[in-house]
Residue frames as a rotation matrix with the C-alpha (Angstrom) as fourth column:
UNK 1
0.582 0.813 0.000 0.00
0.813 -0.582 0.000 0.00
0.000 0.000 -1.000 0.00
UNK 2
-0.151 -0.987 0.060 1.47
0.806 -0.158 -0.570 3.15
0.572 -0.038 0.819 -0.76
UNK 3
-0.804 -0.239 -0.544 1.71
0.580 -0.515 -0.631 6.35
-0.130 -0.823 0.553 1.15
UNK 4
-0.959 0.230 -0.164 -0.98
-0.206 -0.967 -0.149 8.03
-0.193 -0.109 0.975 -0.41
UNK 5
-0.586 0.710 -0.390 -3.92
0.107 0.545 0.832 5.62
0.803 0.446 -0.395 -0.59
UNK 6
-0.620 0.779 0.093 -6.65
-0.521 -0.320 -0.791 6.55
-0.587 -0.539 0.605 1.90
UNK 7
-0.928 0.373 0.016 -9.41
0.326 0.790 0.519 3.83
0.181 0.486 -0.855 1.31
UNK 8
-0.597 0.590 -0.544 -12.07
0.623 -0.085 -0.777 5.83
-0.505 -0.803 -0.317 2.65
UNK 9
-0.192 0.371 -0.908 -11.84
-0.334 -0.895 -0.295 8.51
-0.923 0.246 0.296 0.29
UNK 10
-0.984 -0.168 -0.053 -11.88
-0.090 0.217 0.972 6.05
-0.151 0.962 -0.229 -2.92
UNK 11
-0.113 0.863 0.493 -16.04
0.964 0.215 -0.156 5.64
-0.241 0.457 -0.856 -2.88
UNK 12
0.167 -0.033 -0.985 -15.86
0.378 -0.921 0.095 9.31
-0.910 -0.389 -0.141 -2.56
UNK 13
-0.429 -0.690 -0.583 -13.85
-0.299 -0.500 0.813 9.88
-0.852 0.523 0.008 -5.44
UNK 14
-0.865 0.255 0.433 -15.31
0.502 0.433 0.748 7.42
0.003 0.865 -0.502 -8.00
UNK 15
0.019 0.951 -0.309 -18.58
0.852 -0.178 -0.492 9.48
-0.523 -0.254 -0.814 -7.02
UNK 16
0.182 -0.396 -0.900 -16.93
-0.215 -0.909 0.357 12.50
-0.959 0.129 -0.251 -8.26
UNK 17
-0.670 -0.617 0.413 -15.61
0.149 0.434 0.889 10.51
-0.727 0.657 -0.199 -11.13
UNK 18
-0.303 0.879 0.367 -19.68
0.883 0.114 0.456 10.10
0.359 0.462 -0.811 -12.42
UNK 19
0.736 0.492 -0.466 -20.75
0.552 -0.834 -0.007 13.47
-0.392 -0.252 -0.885 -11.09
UNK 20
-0.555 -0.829 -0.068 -18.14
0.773 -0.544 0.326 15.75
-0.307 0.129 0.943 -12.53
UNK 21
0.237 0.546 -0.803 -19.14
0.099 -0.836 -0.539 19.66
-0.966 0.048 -0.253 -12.94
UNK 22
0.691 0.036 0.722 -19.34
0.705 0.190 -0.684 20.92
-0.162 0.981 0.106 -16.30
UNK 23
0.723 -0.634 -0.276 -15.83
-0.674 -0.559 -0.483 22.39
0.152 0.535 -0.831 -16.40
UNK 24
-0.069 -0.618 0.783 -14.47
-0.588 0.659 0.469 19.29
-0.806 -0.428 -0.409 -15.35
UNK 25
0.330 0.200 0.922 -16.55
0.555 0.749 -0.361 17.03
-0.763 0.632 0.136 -18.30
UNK 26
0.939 -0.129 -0.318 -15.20
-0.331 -0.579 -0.745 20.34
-0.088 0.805 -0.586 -20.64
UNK 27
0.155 -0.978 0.143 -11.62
-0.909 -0.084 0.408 19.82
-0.386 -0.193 -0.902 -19.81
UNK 28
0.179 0.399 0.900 -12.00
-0.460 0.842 -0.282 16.27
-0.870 -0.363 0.334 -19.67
UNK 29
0.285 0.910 0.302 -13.43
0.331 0.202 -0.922 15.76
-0.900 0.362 -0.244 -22.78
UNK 30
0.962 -0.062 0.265 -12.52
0.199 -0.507 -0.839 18.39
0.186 0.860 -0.476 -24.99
UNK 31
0.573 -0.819 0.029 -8.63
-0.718 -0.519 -0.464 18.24
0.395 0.246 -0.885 -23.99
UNK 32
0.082 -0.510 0.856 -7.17
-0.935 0.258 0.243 15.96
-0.345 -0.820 -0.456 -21.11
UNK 33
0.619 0.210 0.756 -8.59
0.082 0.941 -0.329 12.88
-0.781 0.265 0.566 -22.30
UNK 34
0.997 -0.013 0.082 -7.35
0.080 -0.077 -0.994 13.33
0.019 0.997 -0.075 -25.88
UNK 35
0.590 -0.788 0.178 -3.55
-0.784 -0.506 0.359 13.69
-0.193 -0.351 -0.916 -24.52
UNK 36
0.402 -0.391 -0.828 -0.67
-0.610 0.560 -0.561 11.76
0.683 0.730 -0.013 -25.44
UNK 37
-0.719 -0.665 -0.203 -0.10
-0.290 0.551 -0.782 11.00
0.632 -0.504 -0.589 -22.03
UNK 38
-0.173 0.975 -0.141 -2.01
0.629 0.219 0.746 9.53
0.758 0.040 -0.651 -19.37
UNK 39
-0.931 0.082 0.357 -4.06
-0.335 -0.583 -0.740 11.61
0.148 -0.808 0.570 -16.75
UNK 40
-0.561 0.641 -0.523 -6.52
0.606 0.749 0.268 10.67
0.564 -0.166 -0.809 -14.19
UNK 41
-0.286 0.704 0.650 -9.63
-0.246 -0.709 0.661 12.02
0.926 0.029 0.376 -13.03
UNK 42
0.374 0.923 -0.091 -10.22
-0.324 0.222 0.920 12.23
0.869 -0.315 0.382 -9.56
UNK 43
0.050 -0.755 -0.654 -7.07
0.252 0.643 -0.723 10.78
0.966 -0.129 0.222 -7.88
UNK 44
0.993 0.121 -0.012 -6.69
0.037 -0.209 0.977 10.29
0.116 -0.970 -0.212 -3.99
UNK 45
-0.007 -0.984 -0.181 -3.72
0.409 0.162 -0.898 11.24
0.913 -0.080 0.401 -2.28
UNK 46
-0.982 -0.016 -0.190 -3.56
0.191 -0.144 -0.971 10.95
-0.012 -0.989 0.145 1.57
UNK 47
-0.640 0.579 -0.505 -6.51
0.290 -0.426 -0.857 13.36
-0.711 -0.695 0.105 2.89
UNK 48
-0.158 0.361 -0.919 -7.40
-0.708 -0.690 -0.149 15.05
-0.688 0.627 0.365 -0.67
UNK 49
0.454 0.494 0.742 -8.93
0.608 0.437 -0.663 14.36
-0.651 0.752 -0.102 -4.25
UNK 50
-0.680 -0.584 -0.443 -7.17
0.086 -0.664 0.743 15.90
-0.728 0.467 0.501 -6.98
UNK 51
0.377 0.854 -0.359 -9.60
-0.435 -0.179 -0.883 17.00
-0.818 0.489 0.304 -10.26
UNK 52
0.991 0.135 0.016 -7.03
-0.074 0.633 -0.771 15.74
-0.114 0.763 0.637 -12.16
UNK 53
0.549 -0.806 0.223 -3.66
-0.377 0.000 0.926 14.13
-0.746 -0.593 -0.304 -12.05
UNK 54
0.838 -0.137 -0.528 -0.94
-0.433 0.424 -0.796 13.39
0.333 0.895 0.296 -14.71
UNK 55
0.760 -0.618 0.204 1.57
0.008 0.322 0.947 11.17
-0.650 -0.717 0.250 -13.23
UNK 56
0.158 -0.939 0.307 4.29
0.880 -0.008 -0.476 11.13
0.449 0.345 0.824 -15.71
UNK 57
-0.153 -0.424 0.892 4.72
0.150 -0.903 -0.404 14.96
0.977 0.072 0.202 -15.38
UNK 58
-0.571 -0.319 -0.757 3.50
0.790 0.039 -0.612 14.90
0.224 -0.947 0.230 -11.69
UNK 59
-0.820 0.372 0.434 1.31
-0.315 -0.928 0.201 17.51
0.478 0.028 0.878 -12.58
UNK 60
-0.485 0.837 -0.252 -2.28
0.737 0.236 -0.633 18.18
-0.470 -0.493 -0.732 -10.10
UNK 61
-0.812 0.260 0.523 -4.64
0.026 -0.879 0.477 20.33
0.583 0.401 0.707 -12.22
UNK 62
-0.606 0.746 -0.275 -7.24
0.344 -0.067 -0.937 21.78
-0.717 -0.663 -0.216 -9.56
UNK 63
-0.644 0.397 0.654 -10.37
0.213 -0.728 0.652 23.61
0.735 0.559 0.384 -11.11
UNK 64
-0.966 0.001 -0.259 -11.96
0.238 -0.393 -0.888 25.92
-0.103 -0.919 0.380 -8.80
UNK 65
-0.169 0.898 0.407 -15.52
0.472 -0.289 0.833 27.05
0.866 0.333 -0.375 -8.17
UNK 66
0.206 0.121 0.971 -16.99
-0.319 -0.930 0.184 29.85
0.925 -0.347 -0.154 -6.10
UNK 67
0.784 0.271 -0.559 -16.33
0.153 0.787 0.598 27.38
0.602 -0.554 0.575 -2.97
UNK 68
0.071 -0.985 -0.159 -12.55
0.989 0.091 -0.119 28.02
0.132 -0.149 0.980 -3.23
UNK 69
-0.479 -0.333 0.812 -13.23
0.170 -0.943 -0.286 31.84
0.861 0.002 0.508 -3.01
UNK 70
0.879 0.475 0.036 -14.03
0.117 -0.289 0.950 31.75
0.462 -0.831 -0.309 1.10
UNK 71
-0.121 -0.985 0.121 -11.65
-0.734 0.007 -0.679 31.94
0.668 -0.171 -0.724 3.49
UNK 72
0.466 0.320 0.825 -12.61
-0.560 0.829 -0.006 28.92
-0.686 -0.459 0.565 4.36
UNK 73
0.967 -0.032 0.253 -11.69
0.199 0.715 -0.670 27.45
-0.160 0.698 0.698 1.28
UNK 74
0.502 -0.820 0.275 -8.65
-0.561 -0.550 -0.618 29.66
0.658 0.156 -0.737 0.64
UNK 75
0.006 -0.492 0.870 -7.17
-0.940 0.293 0.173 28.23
-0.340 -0.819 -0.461 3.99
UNK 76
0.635 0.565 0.526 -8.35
-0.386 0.823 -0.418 24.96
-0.669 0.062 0.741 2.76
UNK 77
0.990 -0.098 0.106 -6.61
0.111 0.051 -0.993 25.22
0.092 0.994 0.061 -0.43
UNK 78
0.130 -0.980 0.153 -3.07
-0.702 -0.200 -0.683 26.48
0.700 -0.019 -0.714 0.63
UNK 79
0.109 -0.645 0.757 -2.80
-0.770 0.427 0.475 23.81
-0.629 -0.634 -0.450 2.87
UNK 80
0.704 0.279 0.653 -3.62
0.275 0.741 -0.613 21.05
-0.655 0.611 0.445 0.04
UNK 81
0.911 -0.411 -0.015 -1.48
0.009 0.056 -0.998 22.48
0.411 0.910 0.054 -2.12
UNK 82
0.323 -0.625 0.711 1.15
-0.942 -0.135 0.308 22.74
-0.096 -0.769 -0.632 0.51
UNK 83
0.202 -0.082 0.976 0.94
-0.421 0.892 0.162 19.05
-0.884 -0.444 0.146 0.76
UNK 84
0.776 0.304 0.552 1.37
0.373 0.484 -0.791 18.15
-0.508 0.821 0.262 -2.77
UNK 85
0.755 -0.637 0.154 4.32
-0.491 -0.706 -0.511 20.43
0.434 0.311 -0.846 -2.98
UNK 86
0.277 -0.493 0.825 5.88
-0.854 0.267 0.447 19.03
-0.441 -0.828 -0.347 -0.16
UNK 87
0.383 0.115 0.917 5.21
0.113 0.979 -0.170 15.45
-0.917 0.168 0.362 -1.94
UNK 88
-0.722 -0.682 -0.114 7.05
0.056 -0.222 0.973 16.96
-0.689 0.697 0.199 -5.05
UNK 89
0.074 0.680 0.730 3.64
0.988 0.051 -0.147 17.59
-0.137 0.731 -0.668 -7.28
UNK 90
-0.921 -0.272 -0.278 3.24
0.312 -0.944 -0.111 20.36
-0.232 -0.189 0.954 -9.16
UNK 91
-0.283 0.953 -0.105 -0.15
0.781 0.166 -0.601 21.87
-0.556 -0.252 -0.792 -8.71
UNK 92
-0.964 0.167 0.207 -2.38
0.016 -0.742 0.670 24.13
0.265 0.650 0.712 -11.29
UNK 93
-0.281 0.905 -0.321 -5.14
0.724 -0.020 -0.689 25.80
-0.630 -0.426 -0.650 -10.35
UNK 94
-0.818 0.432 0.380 -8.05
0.322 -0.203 0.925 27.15
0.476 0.879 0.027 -12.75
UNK 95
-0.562 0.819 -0.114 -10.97
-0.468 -0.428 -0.773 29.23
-0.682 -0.381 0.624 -12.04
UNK 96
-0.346 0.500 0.794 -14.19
0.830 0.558 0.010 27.50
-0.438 0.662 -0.608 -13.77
UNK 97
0.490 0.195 -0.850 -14.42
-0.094 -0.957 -0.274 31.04
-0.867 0.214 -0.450 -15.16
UNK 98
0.071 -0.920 -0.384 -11.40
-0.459 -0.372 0.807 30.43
-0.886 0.119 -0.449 -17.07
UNK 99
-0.929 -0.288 0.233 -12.27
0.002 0.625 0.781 27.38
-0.371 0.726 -0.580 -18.43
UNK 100
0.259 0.937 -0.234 -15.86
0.654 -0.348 -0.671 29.06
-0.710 0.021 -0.704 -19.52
UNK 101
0.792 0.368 -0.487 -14.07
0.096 -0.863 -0.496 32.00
-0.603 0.346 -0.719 -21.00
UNK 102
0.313 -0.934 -0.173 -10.27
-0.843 -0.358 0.402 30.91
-0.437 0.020 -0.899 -21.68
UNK 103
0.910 0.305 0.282 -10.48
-0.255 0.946 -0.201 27.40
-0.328 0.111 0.938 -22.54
UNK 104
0.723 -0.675 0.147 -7.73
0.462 0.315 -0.829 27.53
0.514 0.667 0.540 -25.37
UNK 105
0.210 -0.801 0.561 -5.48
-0.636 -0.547 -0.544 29.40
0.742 -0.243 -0.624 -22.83
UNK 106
0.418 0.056 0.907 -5.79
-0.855 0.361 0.372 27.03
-0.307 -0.931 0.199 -20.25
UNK 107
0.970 0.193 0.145 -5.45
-0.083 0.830 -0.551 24.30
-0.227 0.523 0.821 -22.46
UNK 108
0.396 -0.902 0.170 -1.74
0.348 -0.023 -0.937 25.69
0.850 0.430 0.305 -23.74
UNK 109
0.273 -0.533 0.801 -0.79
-0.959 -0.085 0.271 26.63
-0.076 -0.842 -0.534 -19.89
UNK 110
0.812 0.483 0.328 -1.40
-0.537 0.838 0.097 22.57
-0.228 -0.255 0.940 -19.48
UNK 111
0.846 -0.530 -0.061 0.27
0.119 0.299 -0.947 21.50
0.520 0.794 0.316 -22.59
UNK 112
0.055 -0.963 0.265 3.79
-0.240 -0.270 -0.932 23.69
0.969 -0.013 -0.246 -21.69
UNK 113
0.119 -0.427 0.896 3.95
-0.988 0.041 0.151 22.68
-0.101 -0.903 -0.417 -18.24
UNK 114
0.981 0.095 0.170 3.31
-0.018 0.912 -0.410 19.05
-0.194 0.399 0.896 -19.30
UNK 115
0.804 -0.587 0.092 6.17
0.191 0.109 -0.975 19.52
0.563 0.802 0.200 -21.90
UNK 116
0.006 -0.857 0.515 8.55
-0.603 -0.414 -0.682 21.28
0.798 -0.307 -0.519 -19.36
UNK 117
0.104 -0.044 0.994 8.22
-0.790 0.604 0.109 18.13
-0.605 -0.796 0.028 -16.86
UNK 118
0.166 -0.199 0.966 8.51
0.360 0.924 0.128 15.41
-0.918 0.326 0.225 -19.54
UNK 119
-0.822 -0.467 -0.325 10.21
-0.413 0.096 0.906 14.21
-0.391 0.879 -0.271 -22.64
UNK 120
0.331 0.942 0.061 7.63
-0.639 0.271 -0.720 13.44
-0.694 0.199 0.691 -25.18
């Protein structure tokens, strides 16, 4: 078992997996999926769920919704990403604004960070 499996949170996640918000099934869908590498939707690690994880590159892509703009969440958020730093991920975080209004910009953030963490 490694360090970051947490059986509790895996019904949790696969729930998420079939519920996904509609900037998650956009991404998804209309970019992630369609990648030359792989990336997973949903991924536990310790305490947390990532929205989506590419393990070659190590990359966490978060996408936010008004939730993440309390300071509840805010606190919430820098400590998660804290942890995932710490654990050597590198985390990206999107506003579902962005990916509403920015799509193709988000999309080529992705890409080049991808590319600058792995050899294709």
């Amino acid at each position: 078992m490694n360090k970051f499996s947490n059986r509790k949170l895996t019904n949790n996640a696969q729930s998420l997996r079939r519920n996904m918000t509609k900037e998650e099934k956009h991404l998804w869908y209309d970019f992630l999926k369609q990648l030359s590498v792989t990336v997973k939707r949903q991924k536990v690690f310790g305490s947390y769920i990532a929205d989506f994880y590419v393990p070659k590159a190590k990359i966490i892509i978060e996408l936010d919704g008004s939730q993440h703009y309390t300071e509840k969440g805010e606190a919430s958020d820098k400590k998660r990403d804290e942890f995932f730093r710490e654990n050597g991920f590198t985390v990206l975080r999107y506003t579902n604004l962005q990916i509403q209004q920015q799509f193709k910009n988000v999309c080529e953030d992705i890409r080049l960070h991808i590319d600058s963490l792995i050899d294709i």
